[in-house]
C-alpha positions as CSV (number, residue, x, y, z in Angstrom):
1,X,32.2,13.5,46.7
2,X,30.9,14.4,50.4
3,X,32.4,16.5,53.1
4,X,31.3,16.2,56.7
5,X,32.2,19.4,58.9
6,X,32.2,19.1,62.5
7,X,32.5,22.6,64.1
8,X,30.8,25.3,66.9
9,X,29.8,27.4,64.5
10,X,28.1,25.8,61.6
11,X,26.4,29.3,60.7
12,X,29.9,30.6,58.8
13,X,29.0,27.8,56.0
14,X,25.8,28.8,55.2
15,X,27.3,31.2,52.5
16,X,29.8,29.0,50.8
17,X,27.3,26.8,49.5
18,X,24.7,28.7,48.5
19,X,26.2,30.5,46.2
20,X,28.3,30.1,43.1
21,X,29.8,27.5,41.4
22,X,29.1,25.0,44.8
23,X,26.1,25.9,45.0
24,X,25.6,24.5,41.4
25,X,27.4,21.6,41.9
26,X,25.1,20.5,45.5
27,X,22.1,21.3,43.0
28,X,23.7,19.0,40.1
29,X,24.6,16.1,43.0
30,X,28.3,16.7,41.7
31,X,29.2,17.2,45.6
32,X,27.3,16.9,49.0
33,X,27.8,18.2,52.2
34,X,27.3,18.1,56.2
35,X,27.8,20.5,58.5
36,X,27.5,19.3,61.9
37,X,27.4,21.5,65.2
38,X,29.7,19.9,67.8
39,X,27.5,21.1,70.5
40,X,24.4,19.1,69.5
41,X,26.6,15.9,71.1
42,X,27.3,17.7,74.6
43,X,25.6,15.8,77.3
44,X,24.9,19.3,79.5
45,X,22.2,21.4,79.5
46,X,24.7,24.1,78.9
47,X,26.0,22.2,75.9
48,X,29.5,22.8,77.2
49,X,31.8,22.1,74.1
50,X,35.4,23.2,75.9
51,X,36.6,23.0,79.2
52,X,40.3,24.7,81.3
53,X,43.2,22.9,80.5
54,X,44.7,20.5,82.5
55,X,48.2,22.4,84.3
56,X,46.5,25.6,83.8
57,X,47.2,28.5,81.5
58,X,45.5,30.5,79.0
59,X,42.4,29.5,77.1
60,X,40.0,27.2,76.8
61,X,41.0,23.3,75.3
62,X,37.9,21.7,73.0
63,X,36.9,18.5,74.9
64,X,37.2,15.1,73.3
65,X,33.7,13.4,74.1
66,X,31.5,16.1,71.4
67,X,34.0,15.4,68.6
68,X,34.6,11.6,69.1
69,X,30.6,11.0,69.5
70,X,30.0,13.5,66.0
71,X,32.7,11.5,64.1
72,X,31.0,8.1,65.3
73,X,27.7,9.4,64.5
74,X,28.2,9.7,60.5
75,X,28.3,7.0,58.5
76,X,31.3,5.9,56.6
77,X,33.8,3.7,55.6
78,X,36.9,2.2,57.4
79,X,39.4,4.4,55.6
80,X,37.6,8.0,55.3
81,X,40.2,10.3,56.2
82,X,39.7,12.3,59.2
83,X,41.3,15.7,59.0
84,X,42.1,17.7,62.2
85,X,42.2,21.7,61.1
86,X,45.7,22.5,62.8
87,X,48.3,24.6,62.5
88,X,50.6,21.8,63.6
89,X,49.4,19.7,60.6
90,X,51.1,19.0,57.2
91,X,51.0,22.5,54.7
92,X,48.2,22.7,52.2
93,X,49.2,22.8,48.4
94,X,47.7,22.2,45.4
95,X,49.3,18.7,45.7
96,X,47.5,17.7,48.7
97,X,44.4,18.9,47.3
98,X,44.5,16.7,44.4
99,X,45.3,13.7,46.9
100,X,42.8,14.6,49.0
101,X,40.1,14.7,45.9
102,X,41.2,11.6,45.0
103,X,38.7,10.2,48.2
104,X,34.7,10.0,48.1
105,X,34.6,11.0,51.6
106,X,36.5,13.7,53.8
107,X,35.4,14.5,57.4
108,X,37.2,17.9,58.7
109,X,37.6,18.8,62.5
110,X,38.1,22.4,62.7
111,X,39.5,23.1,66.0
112,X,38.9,26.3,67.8
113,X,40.0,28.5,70.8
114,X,43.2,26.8,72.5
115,X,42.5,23.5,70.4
116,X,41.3,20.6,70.5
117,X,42.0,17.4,73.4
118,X,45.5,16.0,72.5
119,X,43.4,12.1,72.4
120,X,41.2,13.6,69.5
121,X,44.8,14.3,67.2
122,X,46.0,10.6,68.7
123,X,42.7,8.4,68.4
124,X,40.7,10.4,65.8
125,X,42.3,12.7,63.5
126,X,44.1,10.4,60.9
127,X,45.5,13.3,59.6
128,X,46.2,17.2,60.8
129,X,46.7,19.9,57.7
130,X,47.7,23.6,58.1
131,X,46.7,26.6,55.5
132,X,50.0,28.5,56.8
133,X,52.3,29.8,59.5
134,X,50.0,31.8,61.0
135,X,47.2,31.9,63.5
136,X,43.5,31.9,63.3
137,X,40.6,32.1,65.7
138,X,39.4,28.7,64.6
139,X,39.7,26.1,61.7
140,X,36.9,27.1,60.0
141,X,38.3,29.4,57.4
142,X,41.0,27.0,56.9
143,X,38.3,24.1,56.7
144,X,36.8,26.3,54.0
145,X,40.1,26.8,52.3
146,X,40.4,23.3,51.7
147,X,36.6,22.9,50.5
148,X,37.3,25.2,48.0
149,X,40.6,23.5,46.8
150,X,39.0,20.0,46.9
151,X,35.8,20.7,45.3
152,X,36.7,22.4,42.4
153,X,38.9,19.6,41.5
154,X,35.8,16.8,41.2
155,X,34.8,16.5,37.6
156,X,32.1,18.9,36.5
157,X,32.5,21.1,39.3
158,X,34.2,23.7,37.4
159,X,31.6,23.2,34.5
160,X,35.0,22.0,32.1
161,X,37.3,19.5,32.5
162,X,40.9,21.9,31.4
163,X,39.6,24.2,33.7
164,X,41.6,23.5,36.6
165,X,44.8,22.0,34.8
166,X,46.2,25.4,33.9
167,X,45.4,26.9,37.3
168,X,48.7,27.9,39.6
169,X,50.5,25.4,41.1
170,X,48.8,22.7,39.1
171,X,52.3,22.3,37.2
172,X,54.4,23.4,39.8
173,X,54.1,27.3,38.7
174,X,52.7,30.1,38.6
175,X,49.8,30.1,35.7
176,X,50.5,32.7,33.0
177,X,48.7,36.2,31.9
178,X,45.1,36.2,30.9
179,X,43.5,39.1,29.1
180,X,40.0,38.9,27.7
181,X,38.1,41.6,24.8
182,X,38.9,44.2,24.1
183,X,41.8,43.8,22.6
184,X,43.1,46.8,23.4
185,X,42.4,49.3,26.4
186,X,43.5,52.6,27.1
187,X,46.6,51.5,24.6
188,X,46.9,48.6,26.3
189,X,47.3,45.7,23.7
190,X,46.6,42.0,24.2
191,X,50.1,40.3,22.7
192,X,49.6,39.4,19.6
193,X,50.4,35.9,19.9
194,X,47.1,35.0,21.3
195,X,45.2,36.8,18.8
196,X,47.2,34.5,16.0
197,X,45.2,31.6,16.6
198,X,48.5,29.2,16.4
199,X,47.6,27.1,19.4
200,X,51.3,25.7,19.5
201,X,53.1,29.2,19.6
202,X,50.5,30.1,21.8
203,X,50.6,27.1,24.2
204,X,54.8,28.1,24.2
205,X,54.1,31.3,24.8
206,X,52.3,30.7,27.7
207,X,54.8,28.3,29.4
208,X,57.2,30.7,28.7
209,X,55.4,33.6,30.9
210,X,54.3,31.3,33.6
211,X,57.9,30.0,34.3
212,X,58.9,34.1,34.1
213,X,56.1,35.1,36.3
214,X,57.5,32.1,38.4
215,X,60.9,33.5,38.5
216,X,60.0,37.0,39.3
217,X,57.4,36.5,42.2
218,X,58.5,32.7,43.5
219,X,61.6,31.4,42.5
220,X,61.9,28.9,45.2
221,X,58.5,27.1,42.9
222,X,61.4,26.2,39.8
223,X,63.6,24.2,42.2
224,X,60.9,21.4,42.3
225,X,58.8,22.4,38.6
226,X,59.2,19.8,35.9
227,X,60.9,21.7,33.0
228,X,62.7,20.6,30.1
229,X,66.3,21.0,29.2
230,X,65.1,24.2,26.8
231,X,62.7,25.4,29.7
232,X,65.8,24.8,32.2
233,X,68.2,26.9,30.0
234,X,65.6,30.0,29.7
235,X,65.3,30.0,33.9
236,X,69.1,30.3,33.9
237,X,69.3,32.8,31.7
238,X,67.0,35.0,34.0
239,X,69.1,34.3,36.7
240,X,71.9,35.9,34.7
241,X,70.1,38.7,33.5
């Protein structure tokens, strides 16, 4: 899978992918990626990437020529998805992440001071995601964000293939405890069922706690989990309780 990043500060990548499991993945040729500085497409000896918005008022509007010409300069095919960093776009989840995996190609637009010319979200972007309702300086944390997510879905990324299927929000809930040697710590015990070595009770056991630790920190994540009649039953009974 490749990325293309189109941004005015290409310097805040330099650390995500040289080190850590990305970093081993660009080395294997798992994943690839290009960082492009919008500025290098300015036509100005000042390399003017933003200009005062038209009507006036506060802040400074990213001008459409610089990110049209940097999308037309890489080379790709008809359907690529072109994703404008926004906080008007569709929320991120897990779910769009796995759609968005499903593509060899991705180029991301991370927007920046007042955003981006309203003909780059119109012509360009053929699609505009937000990390949350909040506000950032520019999209290239968010852009980041959705690296992260995308990336470590692509097949050997993650070194094994179960590794992300147990993750949070994979099912629709939260994932459940982990604990690790020693078995116990400062009389804290691992439960018992995981030392057993009954990888059915075990597998029960850990739906179980992942549709409790669901309940108890986001509830509103069982409206929409899959869950079975027995599954169903146990998540009413919390309610009660």
């Amino acid at each position: 899978m490749h990325i293309d990043i189109l941004t005015l500060f290409p310097q805040m990548f330099q650390g995500m992918f040289s080190l850590g499991i990305f970093k081993r993945a660009i080395d294997q040729k798992l994943v690839s990626v290009g960082v492009h500085n919008i500025r290098d497409y300015t036509h100005d000896k000042h390399h003017t990437a933003d200009d005062y918005p038209y009507g006036g008022g506060a802040g400074m509007v990213l001008k459409p020529e610089p990110i049209f010409e940097a999308v037309e300069s890489i080379e790709r095919e008809a359907d690529v998805p072109v994703i404008l960093l926004s906080p008007q776009g569709r929320l991120f989840s897990q779910q769009v992440a796995q759609e968005l995996s499903r593509h060899s190609h991705l180029i991301l637009i991370c927007g920046h001071y007042e955003g981006v010319d309203e003909r780059v979200r119109e012509h360009l972007a053929t699609d505009e995601i937000s990390i949350g309702d909040y506000v950032l300086s520019g999209g290239e944390l968010a852009a980041m964000v959705v690296i992260d997510a995308v990336f470590r879905l692509v097949p050997g990324v993650l070194g094994s293939e179960a590794s992300p299927l147990d993750d949070s929000h994979v099912a629709g809930l939260l994932e459940y405890p982990q604990y690790t040697r020693p078995a116990t710590y400062r009389g804290w015990s691992v439960p018992e069922v995981l030392l057993s070595g009954n990888h059915a009770q075990i597998d029960n056991w850990r739906r179980e706690q992942a549709i409790q630790r669901t309940y108890k920190h986001r509830p509103e994540l069982l409206d929409k989990a899959e869950l079975s009649s027995e599954e169903k039953r146990l998540v009413e009974r919390l309610r009660q309780s």
